[in-house]
C-alpha positions as a printed NumPy array, in Angstrom:
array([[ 55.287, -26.643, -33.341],
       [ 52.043, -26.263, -31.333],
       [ 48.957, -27.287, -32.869],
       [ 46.949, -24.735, -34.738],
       [ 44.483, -22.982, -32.548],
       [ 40.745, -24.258, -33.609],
       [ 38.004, -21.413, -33.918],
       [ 35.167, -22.767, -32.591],
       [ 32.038, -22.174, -34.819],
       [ 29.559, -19.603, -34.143],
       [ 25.87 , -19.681, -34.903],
       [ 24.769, -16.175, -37.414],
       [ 24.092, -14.015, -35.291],
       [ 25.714, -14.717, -31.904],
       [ 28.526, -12.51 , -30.675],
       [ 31.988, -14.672, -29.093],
       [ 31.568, -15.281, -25.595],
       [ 32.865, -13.153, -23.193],
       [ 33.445,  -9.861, -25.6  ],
       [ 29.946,  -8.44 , -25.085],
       [ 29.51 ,  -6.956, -28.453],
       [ 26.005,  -6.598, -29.501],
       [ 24.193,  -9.109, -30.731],
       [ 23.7  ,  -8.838, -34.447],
       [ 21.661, -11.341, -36.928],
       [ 22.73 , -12.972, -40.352],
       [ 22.54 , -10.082, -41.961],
       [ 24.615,  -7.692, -39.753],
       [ 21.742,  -5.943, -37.882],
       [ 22.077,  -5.1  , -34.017],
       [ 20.759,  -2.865, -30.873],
       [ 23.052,  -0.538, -29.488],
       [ 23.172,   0.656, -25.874],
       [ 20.925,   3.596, -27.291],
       [ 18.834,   1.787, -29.035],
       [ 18.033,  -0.34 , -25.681],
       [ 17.549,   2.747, -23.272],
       [ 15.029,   4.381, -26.253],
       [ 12.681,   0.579, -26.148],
       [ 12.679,   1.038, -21.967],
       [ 12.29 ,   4.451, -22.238],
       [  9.178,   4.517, -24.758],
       [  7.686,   2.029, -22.474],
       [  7.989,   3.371, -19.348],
       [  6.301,   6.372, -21.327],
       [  4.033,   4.106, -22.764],
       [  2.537,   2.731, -19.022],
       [  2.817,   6.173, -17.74 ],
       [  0.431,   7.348, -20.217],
       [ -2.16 ,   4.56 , -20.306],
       [ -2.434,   4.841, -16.372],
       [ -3.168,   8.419, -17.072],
       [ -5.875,   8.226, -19.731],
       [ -7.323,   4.845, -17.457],
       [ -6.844,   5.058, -14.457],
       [-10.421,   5.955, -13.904],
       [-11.468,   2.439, -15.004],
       [ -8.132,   0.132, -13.633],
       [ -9.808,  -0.199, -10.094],
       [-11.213,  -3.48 , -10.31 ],
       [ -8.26 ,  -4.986, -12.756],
       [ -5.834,  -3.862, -10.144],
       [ -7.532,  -5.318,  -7.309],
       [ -8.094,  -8.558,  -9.657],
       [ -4.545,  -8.598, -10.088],
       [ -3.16 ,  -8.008,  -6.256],
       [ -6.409, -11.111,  -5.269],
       [ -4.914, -13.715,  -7.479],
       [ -1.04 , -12.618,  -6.28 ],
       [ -2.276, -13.284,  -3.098],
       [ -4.227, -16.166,  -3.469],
       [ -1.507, -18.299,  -6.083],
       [  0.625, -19.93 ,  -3.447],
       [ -2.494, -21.603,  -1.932],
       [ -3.824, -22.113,  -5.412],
       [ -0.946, -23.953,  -5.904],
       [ -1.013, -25.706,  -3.372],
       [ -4.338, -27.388,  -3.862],
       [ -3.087, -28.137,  -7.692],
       [ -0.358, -29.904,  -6.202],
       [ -2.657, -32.474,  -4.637],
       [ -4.307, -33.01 ,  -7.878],
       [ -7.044, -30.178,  -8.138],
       [ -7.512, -28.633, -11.575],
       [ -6.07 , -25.157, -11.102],
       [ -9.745, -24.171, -12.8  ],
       [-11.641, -25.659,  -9.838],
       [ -8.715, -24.39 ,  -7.426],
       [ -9.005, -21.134,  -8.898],
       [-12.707, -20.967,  -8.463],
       [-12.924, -22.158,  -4.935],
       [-10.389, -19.647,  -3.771],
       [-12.299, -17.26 ,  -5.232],
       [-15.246, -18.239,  -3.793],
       [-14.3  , -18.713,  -0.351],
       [-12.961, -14.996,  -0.22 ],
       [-16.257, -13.706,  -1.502],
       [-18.038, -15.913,   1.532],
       [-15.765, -14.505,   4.456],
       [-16.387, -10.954,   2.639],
       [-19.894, -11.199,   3.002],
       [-20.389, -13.236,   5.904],
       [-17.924, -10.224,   7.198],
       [-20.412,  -7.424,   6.144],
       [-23.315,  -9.275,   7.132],
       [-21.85 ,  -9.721,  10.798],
       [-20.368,  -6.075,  11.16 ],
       [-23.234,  -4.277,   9.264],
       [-25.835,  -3.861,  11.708],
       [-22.923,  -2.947,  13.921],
       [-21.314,   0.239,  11.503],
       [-25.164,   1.034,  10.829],
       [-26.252,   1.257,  14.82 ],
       [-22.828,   3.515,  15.351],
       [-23.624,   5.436,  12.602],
       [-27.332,   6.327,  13.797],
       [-25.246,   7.118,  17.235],
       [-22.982,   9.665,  15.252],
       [-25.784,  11.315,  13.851],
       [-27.897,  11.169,  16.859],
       [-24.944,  12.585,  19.417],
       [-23.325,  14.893,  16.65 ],
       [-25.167,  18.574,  18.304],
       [-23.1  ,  17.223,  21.457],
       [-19.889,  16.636,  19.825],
       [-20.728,  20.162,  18.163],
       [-21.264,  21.633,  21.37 ],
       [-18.334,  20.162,  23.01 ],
       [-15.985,  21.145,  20.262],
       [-17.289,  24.907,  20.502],
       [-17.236,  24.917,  24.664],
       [-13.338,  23.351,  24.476],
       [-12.465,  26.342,  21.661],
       [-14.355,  28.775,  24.083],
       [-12.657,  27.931,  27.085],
       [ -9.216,  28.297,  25.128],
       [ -9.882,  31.357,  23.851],
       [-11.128,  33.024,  27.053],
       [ -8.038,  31.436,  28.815],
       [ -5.65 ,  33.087,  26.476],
       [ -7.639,  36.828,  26.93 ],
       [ -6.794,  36.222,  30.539],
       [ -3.407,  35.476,  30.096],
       [ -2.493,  37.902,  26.756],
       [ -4.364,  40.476,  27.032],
       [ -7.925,  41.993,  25.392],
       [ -5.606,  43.536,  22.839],
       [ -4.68 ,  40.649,  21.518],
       [ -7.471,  38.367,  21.487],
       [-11.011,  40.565,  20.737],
       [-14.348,  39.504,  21.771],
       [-15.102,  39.15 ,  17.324],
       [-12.028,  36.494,  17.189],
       [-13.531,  34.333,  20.076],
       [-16.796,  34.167,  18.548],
       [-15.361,  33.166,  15.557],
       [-13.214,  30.519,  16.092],
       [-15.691,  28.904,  18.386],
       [-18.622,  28.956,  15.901],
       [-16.051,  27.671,  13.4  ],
       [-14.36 ,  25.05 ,  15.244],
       [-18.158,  23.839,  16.032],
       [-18.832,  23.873,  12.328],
       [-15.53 ,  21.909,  10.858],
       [-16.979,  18.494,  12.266],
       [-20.627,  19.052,  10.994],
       [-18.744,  20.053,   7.52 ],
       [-16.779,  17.105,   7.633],
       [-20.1  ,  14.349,   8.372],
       [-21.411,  15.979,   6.03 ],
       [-18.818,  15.44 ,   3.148],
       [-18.731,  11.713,   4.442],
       [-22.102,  11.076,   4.07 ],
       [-21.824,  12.688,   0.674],
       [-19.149,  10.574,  -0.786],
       [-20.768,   7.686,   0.909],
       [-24.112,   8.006,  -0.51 ],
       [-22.946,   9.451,  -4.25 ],
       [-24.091,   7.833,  -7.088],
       [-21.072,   8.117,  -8.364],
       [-19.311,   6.322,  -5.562],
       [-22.285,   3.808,  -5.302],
       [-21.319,   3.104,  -8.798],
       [-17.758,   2.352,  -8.715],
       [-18.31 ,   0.327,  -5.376],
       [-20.92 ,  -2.083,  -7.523],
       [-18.149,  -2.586, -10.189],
       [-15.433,  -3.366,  -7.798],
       [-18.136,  -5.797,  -6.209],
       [-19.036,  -7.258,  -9.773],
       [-16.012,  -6.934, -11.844],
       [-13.094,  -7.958,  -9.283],
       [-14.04 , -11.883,  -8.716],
       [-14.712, -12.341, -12.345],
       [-11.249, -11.276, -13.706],
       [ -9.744, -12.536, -10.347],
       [-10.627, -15.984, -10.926],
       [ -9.6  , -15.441, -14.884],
       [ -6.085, -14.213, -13.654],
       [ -5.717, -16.988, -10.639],
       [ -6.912, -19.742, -12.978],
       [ -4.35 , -18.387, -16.014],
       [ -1.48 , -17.256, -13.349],
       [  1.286, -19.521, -14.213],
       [  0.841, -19.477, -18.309],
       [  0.828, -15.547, -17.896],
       [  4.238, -15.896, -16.301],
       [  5.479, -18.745, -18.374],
       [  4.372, -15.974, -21.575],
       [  6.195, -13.485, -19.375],
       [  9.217, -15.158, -19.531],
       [  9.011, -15.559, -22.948],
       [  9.313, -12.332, -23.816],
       [ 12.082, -11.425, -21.898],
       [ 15.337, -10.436, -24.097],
       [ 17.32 , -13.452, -24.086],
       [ 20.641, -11.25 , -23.133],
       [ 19.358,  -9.741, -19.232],
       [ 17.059, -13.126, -18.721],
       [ 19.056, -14.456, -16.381],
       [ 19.315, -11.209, -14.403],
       [ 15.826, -10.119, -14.786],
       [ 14.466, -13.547, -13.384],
       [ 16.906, -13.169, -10.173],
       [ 15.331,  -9.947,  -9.654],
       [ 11.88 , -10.871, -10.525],
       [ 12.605, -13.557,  -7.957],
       [ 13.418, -10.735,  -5.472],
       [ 10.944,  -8.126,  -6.522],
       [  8.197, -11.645,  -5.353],
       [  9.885, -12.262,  -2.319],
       [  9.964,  -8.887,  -1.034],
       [  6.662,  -8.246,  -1.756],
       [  5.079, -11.443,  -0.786],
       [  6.391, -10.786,   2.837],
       [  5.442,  -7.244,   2.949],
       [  1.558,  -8.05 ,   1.777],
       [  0.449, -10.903,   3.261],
       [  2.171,  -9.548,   6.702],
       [  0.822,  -6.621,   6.361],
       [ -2.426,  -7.932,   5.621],
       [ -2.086, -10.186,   8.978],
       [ -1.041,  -6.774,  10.697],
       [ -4.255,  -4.828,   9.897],
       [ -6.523,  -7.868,  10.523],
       [ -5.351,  -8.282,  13.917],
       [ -4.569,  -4.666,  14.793],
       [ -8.15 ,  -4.223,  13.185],
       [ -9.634,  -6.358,  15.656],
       [ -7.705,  -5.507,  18.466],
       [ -8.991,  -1.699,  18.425],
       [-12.464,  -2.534,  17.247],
       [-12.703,  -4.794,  20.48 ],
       [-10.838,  -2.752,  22.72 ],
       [-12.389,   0.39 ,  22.568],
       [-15.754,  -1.333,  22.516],
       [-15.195,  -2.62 ,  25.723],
       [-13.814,   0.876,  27.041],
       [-17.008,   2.258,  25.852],
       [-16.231,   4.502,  23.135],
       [-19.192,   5.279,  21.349],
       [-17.671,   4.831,  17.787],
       [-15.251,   2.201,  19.189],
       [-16.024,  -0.277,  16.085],
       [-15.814,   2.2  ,  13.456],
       [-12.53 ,   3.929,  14.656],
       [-10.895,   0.603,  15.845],
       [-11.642,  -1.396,  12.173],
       [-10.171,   2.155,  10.255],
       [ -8.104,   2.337,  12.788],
       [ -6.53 ,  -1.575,  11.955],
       [ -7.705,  -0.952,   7.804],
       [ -5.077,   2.548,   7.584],
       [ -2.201,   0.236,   9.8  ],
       [ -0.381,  -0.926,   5.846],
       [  0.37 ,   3.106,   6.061],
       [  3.236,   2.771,   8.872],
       [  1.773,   5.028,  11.615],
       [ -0.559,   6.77 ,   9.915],
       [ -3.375,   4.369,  11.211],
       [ -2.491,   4.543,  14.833],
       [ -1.842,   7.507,  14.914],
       [ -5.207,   8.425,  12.98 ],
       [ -7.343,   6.288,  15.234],
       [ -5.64 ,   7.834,  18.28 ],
       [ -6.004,  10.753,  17.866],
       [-10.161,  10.226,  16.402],
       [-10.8  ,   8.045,  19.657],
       [ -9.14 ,  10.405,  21.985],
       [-11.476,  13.613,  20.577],
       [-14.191,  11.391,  20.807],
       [-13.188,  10.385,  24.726],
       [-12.93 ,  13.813,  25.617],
       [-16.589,  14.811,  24.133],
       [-17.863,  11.897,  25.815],
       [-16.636,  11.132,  28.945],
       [-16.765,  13.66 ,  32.004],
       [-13.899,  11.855,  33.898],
       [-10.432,  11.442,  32.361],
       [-10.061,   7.543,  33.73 ],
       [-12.048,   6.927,  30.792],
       [ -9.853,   8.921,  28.436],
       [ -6.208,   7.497,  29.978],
       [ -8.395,   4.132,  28.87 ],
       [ -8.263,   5.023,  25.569],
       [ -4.858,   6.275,  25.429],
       [ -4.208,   3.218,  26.941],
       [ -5.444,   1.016,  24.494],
       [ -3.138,   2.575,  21.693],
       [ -0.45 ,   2.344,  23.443],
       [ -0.968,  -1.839,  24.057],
       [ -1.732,  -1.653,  20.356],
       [  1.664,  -0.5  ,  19.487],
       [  3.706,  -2.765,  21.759],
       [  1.371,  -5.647,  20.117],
       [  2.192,  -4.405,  16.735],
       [  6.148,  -3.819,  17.728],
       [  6.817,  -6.878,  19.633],
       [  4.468,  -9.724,  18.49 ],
       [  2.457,  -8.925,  14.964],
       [  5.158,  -7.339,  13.186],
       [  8.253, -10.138,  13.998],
       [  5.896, -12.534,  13.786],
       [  4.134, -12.023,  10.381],
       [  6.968, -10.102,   8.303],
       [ 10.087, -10.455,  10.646],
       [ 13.691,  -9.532,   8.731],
       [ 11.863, -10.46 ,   5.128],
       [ 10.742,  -7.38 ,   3.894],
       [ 13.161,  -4.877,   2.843],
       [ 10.985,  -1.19 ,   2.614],
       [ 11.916,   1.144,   4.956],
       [  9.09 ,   2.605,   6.602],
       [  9.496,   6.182,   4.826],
       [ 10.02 ,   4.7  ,   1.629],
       [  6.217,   2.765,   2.075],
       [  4.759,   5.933,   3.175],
       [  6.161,   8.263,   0.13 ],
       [  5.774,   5.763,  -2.262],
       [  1.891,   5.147,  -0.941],
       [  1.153,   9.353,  -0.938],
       [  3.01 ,   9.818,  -4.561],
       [  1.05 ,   7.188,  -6.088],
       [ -2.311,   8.714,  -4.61 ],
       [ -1.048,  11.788,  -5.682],
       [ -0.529,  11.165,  -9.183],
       [ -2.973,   8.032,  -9.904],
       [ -5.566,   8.374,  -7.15 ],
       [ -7.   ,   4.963,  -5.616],
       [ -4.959,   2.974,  -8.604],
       [ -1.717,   4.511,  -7.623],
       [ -2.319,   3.663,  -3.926],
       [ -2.504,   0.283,  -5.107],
       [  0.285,   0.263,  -7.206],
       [  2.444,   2.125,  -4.25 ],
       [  3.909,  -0.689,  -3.2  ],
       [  4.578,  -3.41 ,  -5.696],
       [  6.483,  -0.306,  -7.425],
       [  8.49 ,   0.456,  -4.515],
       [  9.608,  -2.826,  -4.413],
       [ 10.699,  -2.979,  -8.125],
       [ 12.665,  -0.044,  -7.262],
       [ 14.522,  -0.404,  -4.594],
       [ 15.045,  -4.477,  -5.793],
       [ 16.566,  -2.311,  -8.597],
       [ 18.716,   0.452,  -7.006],
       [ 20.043,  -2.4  ,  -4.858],
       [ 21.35 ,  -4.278,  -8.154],
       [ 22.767,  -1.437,  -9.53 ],
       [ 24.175,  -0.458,  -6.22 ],
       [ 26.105,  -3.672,  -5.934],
       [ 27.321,  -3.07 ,  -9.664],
       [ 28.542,  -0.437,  -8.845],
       [ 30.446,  -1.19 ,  -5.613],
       [ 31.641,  -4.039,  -8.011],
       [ 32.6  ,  -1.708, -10.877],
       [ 36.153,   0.145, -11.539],
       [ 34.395,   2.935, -11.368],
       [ 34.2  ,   2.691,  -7.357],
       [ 37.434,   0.634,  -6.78 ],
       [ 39.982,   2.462,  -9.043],
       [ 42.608,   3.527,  -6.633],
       [ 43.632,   7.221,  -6.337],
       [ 46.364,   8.184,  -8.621],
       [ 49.837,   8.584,  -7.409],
       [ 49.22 ,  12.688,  -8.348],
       [ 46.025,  13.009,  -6.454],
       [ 47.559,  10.952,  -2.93 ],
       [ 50.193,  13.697,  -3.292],
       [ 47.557,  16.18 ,  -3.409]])
């Protein structure tokens, strides 16, 4: 006779290894699959609607937040060698505040000169703009016909075209000197480093906490995609970051040295707009080219400018971009862009910010359950014999 087969002991509560039934406490009492998807579901609900009701005020937490992300790993660093992660936290801090200002402090009497330039040269630009729409008008007369372009539509598109520039300084300089504006650009100032430094110093017991609260059945999983979700957005910010500093630079330099009048201005927004995959080149381009053409009365000048772009995107293709994110970061370029103009559209600034980091949860997400799935019977179940007949 063969031995009788020994049950192993379970503790209340825990479900036999391997069946994946629910678990269920001493006194019977489960989650179901339903129950589950409601608790994601209402919270998912539950973020969507606080972003909604604060997203007026979540600026300078969610700025807070991205600073200490990006400033833990050399946070850590330092605590390794023995600094208190208080006094690491704190000089990290600091030392981004001093390259901030000693960065406005360099660059402001720069931005200010090029600004009294732009309002000084702006009739020209006006001018220019209307001549250009003139001569295109009176070209197409010419060619088409007075029947189909009238003396009333040339004057009108040229006094418009002339106007669309002054309209749009103008809406600048409003946003720029609002109080409103002036107000939420003191609290990013004020508020940011404080709860930076709170959230670097705290960073690992927030994620230890984290962990806590994870439900002991998907911990496993949900730490090997956590682990993902960091690496792929780790890459893709501080590259990115290295991308727009140096493309930044390059422009601001380079069409400086071409003579642009607004070279600085255009070449730093230029380099700033580059984490939006083409949107800043092509932005600046076009910007710097207009500009060319109103100011220069040769086109060596312009082809300079072109020119400049053009190095700027083989510098970006072949040396920034391998170099500082390589084959690490796994957002397609489309992906970046919708996610970045969905979250503006539905958050403002705060979904901008959150663009990203919720791409990357996503598609670390539709990748896992894409390799379930190719995993699953549901994709390998062969054909029955009835439908290879068929």
């Amino acid at each position: 006779m063969s031995p009788p087969a020994v049950i192993p002991a379970r503790l209340p509560g825990s479900a036999p290894p391997g069946t994946g039934e629910a678990w269920a406490d001493e006194n019977g009492r489960g989650t179901t699959r339903m129950q589950r998807l409601a608790i994601l579901a209402a919270l998912l609900v539950g973020i969507w609607v606080l972003l909604q009701l604060f997203a007026a005020v979540l600026l300078p937490f969610v700025a807070a937040a991205g600073t200490a992300y990006f400033l833990d790993p050399l946070a850590s660093r330092l605590t390794r060698v023995g600094v208190p992660r208080g006094a690491a936290a704190l000089l990290m801090i600091v030392a981004l505040m001093a390259v901030g200002l000693l960065f406005a402090l360099l660059l402001y009497p720069l931005i200010l000169a090029q600004i009294g330039v732009l309002i000084s040269r702006l009739p020209a630009y006006v001018g220019a703009i209307r001549g250009f729409a003139t001569d295109v008008i009176t070209h197409l007369q010419e060619r088409l016909g007075p029947e189909f372009v009238d003396e009333k539509l040339r004057d009108l598109v040229a006094g418009q075209a002339g106007a669309m520039l002054a309209v749009v300084v103008t809406a600048i300089s409003r946003l720029i000197g609002g109080s409103f504006a002036l107000f939420n650009v003191m609290t990013l100032l004020l508020v940011t480093p404080v709860v930076a430094f709170y959230l670097l110093r705290d960073w690992p017991v927030l994620l230890e906490q984290i962990d806590g609260w994870l439900p002991r059945r998907y911990a496993g999983a949900l730490r090997e995609q956590g682990r993902e979700v960091d690496r792929i957005l780790s890459a893709w910010l501080r590259g990115q970051a290295m991308c727009c500093i140096v493309l930044a630079l390059f422009y601001a330099t380079a069409l400086s040295v071409v003579g642009l009048d607004l070279g600085l201005i255009v070449g730093l927004a230029a380099g700033a707009l580059s984490f939006i995959p083409y949107v800043g080149t092509i932005t600046g381009a076009v910007t710097s080219i207009g500009l060319a053409l109103a100011q220069f009365a040769t086109w060596t000048e312009v082809l300079m400018v072109v020119g400049v772009f053009i190095a700027g995107q083989s510098l970006e293709g072949y040396v920034i971009y391998p170099r500082f994110l390589g084959d690490r970061v796994e957002l397609h370029a489309v992906w970046v862009i919708f996610a970045l103009f969905a979250g503006g559209a539905a958050f403002g600034f705060v979904g901008v910010l959150l663009a990203v980091p919720v791409a990357a949860v996503i598609g670390v997400l539709c990748r896992f359950w894409l390799r379930r799935y190719l995993q699953s019977p549901l994709y390998l179940e062969p054909p029955s014999r009835q439908e290879n007949e068929l």
